[in-house]
N, C-alpha and C positions, 0 to 999 in steps of 0.2 A: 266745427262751425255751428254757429246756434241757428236753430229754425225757428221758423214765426210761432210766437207763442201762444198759448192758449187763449189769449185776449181775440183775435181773432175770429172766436167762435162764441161770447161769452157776456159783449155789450150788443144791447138793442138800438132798437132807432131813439128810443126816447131819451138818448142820453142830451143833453143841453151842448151850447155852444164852450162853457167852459171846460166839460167835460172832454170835447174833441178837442180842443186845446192842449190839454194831459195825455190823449191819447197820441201827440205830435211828441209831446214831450217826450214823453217813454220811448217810444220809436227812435227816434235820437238820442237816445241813452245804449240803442240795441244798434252792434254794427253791424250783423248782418241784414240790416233792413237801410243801411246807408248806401246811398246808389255812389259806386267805386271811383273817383276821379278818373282811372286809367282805362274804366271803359267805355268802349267807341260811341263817337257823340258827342261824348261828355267833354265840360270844358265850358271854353268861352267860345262863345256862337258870332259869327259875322254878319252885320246889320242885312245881308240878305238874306240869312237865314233867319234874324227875329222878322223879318217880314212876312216870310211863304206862309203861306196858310196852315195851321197846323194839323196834325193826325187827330183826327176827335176816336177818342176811348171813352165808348160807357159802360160803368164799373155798376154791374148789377147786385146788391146783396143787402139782406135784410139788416146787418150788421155795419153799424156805424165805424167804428173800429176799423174794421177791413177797407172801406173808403178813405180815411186819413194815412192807412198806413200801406195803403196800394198807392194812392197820388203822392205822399211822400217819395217813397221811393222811386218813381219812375220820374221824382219834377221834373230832373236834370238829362233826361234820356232827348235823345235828338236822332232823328234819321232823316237821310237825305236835306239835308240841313232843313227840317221839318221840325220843330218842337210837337211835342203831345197837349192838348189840350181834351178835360175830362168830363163829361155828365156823367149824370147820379141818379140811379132809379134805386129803390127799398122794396120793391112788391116785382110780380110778373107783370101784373098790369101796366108798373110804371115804365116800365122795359119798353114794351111793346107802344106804348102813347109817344117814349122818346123817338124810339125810331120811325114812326109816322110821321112825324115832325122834323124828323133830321136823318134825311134817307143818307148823308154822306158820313155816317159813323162807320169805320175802318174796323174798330176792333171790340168786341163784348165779351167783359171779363166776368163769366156768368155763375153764382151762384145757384147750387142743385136746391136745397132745401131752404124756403122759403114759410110764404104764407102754408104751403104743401110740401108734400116731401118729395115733389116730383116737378115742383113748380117752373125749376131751372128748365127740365125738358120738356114743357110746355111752350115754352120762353122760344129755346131753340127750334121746334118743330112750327111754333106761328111764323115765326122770321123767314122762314124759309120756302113753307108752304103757302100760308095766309098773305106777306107782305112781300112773298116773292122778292125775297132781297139773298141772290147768292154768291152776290161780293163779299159781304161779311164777314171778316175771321171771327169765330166763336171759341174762344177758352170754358170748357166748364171748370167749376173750383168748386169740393165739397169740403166741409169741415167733420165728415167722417168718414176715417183711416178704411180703405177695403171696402167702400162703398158697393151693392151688392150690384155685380153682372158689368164690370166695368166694360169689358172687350166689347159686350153687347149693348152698351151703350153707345160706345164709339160707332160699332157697324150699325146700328140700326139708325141713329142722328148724324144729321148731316154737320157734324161739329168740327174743328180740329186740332185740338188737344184736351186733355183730360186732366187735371192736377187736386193733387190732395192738398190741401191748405200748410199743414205742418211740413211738406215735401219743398213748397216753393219760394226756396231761397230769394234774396233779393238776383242774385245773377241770373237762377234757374226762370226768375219772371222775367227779367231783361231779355235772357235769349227769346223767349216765346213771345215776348212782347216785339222785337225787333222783326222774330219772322215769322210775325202774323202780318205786321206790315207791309213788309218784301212778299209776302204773298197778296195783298191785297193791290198793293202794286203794279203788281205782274196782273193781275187779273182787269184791273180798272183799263191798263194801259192795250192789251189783249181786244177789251170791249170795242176801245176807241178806236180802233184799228179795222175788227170788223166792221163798225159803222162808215166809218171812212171809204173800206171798200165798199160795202153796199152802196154807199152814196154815188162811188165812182161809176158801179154797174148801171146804175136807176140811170145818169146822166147820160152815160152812153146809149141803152136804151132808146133813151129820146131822144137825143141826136140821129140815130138810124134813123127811128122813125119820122121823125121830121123831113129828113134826107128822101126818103122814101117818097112820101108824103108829097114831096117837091118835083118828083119828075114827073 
């Protein structure tokens, strides 16, 4: 099977609109970057599913390229008859302005080396700690092989998964993309539950007291 190739690690931001255009092209020429008809999702969607609101993924990385040929690939992914819908940040900074702005992003496909060579885990450690947002599935993605002290990146950042760019097949994304979801899922739904109950507690609460209150 061919892996993503070097292109991924090798255009800048400054490429023009024609140039992402070619970078579609080629992608389309590579089948392992073609998202599979026979897997799950995929297909033809039922007008309830193009309605629901879709999974917003932002695809973090200084590299043009990787944004045409990550949203490529995943156009056609669906969960829970949810289509994906993507923003696009180039910098750490723009990461972190997106998610201020759009606290309901599901999943960040984060590149490590940036404007810094650490920039990704910058990225990762503000989201977490500064914006207090620990819904968020986090992918890091490095475009260098053996990247140093992986293990201790995982334990020390609050992230969950790790992928080397030449490693991540178009399927090997699909699964991590699908359950990052199903975990963001689980978590959102988990949230709304304990609110519910608190809410149920608070109102009982006050009824006693009321009750109380009344003899």
């Amino acid at each position: 099977m061919v892996r993503v190739s070097h292109r991924m690690i090798t255009v800048g931001r400054s490429m023009n609109a024609n140039t992402e255009s070619a970078s579609a092209a080629t992608a389309a020429d590579d089948p392992d970057w073609l998202v599979d008809d026979t897997l799950p999702g995929n297909g033809e969607t039922s007008d309830s599913a193009q309605a629901a609101a879709p999974w917003r993924v932002l695809i973090v990385d200084d590299d043009v390229d990787v944004h045409v040929v990550t949203k490529f690939s995943l156009s056609n992914a669906c969960f829970m008859g949810r289509r994906l819908s993507f923003l696009h940040a180039y910098s750490g900074e723009e990461a972190i302005a997106v998610l201020r702005s759009t606290p309901d992003v599901a999943l960040v496909l984060l590149d490590v080396i940036m404007e810094t060579s650490d920039a990704g885990l910058r990225v990762a450690r503000q989201i977490r700690d500064e914006l207090g947002n620990k819904l968020v599935r986090i992918v890091l993605r490095t475009g260098q092989p053996g990247q140093a002290l992986e293990h201790s990146i995982i334990l020390d950042y609050d992230i969950n998964d790790f992928w080397c760019k030449t490693d991540l097949t178009t399927r090997k994304l699909f699964t991590t993309v699908i359950s990052s979801l199903r975990g963001y899922a689980d978590l959102v739904d988990a949230e709304q539950r304990i609110a519910a109950l608190q809410a149920a507690l608070l109102a009982l609460q006050a009824s006693v007291a009321a009750a109380g209150a009344a003899k």
